[in-house]
C-alpha positions as CSV (number, residue, x, y, z in Angstrom):
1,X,-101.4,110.0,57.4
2,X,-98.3,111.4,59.5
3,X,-98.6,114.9,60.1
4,X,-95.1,116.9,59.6
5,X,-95.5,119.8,61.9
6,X,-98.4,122.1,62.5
7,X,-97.1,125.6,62.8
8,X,-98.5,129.0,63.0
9,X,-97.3,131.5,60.6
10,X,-98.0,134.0,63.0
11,X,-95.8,133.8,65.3
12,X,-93.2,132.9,62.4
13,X,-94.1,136.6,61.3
14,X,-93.7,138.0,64.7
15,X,-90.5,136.2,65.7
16,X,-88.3,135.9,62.7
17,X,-89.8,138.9,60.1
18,X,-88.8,141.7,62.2
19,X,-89.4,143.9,58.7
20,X,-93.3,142.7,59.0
21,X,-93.6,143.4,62.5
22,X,-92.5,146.8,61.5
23,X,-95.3,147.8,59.6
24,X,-97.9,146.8,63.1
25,X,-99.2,149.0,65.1
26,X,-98.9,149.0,69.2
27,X,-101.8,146.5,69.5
28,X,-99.7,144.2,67.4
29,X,-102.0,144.1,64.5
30,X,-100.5,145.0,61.0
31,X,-101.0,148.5,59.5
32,X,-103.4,147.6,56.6
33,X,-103.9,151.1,56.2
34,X,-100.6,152.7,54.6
35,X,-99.7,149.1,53.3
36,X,-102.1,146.8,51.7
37,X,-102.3,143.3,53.5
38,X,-103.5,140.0,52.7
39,X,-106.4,138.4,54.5
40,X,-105.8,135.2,56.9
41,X,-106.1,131.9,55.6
42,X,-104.7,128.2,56.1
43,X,-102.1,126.5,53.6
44,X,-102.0,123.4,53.2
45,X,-99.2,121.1,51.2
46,X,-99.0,117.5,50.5
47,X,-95.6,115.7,50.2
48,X,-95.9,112.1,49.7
49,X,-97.8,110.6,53.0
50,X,-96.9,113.9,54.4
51,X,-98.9,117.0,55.0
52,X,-98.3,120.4,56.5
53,X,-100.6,123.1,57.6
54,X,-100.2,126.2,58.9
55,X,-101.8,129.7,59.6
56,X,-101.0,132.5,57.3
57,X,-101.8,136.1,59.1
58,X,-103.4,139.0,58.0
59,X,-99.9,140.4,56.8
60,X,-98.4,143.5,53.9
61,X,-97.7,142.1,51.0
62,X,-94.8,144.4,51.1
63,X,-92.3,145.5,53.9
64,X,-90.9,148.7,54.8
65,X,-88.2,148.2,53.3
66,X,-89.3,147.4,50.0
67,X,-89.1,143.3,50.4
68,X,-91.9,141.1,49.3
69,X,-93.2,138.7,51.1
70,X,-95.0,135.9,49.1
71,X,-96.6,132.7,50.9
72,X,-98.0,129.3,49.3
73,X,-100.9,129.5,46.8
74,X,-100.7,133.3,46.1
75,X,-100.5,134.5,42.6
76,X,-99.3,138.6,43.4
77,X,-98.8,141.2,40.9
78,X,-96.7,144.1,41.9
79,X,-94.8,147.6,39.7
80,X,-91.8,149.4,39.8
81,X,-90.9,152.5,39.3
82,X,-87.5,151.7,37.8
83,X,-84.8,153.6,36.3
84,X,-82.3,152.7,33.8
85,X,-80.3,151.8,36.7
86,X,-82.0,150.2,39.0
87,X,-85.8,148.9,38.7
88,X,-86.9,150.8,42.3
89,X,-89.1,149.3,44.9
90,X,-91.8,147.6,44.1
91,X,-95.2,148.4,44.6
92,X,-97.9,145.8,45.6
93,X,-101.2,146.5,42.7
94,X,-103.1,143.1,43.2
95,X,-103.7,139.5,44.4
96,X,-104.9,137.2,41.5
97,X,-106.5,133.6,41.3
98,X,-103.8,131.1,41.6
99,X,-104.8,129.4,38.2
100,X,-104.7,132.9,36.0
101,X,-103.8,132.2,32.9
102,X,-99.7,133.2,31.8
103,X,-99.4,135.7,29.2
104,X,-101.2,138.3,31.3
105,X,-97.6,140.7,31.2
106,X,-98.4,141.2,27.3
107,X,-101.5,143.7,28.6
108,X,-99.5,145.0,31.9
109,X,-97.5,148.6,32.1
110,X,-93.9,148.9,31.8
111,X,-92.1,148.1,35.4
112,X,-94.8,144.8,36.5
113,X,-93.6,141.8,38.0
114,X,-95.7,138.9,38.2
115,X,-95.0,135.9,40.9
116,X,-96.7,132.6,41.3
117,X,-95.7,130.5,44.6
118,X,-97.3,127.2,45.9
119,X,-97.4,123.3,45.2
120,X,-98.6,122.5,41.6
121,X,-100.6,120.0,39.8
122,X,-100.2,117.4,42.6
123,X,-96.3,117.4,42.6
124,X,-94.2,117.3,45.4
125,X,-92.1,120.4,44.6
126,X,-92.6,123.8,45.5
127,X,-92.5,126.3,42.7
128,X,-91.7,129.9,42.4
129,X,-92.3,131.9,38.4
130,X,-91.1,135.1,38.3
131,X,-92.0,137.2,34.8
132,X,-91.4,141.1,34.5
133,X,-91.5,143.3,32.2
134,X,-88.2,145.8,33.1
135,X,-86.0,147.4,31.1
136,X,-83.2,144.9,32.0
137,X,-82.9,141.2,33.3
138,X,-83.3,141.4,37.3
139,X,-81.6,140.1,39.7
140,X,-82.5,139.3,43.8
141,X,-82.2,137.9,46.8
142,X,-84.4,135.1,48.5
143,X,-85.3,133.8,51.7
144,X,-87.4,130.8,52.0
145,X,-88.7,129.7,55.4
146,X,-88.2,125.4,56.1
147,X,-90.4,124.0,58.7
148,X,-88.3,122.2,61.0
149,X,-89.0,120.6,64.9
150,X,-89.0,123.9,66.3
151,X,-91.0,126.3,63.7
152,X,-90.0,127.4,60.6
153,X,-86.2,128.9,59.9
154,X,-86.0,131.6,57.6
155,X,-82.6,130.3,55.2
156,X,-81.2,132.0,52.4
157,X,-81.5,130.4,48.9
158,X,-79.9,131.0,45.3
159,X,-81.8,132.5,42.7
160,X,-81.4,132.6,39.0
161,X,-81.9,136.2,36.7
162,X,-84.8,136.8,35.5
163,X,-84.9,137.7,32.0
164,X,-87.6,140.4,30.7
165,X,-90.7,138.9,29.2
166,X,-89.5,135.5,29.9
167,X,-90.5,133.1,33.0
168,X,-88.4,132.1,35.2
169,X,-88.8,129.5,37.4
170,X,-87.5,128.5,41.2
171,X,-88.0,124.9,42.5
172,X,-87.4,123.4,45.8
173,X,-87.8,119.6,46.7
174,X,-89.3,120.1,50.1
175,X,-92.2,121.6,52.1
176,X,-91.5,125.7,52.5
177,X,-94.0,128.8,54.2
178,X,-93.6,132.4,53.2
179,X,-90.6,133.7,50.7
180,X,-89.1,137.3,51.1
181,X,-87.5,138.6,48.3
182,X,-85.4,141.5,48.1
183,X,-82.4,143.3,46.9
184,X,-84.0,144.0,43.0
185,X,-81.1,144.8,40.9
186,X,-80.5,145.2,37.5
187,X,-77.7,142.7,36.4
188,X,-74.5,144.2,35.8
189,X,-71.9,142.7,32.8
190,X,-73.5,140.9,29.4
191,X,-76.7,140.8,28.3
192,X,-77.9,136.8,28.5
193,X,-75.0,135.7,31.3
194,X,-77.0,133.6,34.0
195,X,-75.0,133.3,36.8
196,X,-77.5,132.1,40.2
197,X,-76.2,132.9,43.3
């Protein structure tokens, strides 16, 4: 089976996420101690004949500045503290199974957002669901990183709103590492426009 590219997502993490580096201490080993961190693991994704594996790092589910960062096969559940105005900076609260069931936002507090990131039920595509609870439909920015010859390239991509109490969904056609997203707004103008940008 042709291999795509091994890469490490380590040195992705040191070279490209300045953010993450941020939150490491001299030794180069993340602060797990004022942010909580995910533990190491590999990921691996199938597309077609084509597979790609690479190292996740023991990493913060959050930066310093308030971005998430969200890799392959991780189901995270984080909470704002949000104003009417804006929904504030989220808040890591917990890493769930992967295959936990939907619905779970009916039991959560006001201000939870629930992702779910990885390759499902055998298919080729890469999905990202997004479900909060907020007091308004948000919007955000996202980064996805593209394996390429040379590493992975962190590249902007569009996102859609996210409606309260409704899933919404991100796909991409092609193998991808870690996602950062950040920017959490509130949408601005009328209620139910969906403009993704």
């Amino acid at each position: 089976m042709p291999l795509l590219r091994c890469v490490n997502a380590a040195w992705t993490a040191a070279c490209l996420f300045v953010p993450i580096c941020a939150l490491a201490d001299d030794a180069g080993a993340p602060d797990c101690t004022s942010a909580p961190c995910r533990a190491a693991r590999t990921v691996d994704l199938r597309f077609g004949e084509n597979e790609l594996r690479f190292g996740v790092p023991v990493s913060p589910y959050t930066t310093g500045d308030g971005h998430i960062v969200i890799f392959p096969g991780e189901r995270l559940v984080f909470l704002f503290s949000s104003t009417a105005d804006a929904p504030g900076t989220p808040r890591f609260v917990r890493e769930e199974a992967i295959d936990a069931p939907e619905g779970a936002l009916k039991d959560a507090p006001p201000g939870t957002l629930i992702l779910n990131y990885g390759q499902f039920a055998g298919k080729d595509t890469m999905t990202l669901t997004l479900q909060h609870n907020l007091p308004a439909t948000l919007k955000l920015k996202a980064f996805m990183s593209v394996p390429g010859p040379d590493g992975f390239k962190l590249t902007y991509t569009s996102t859609c709103p996210i409606m309260p109490n409704i899933v919404g969904m991100e796909n991409w056609v092609q193998p991808l590492g870690l996602i950062i997203l950040e920017d959490f707004a509130f949408q601005k103008g009328a209620p139910g426009t969906m403009v993704c940008d």
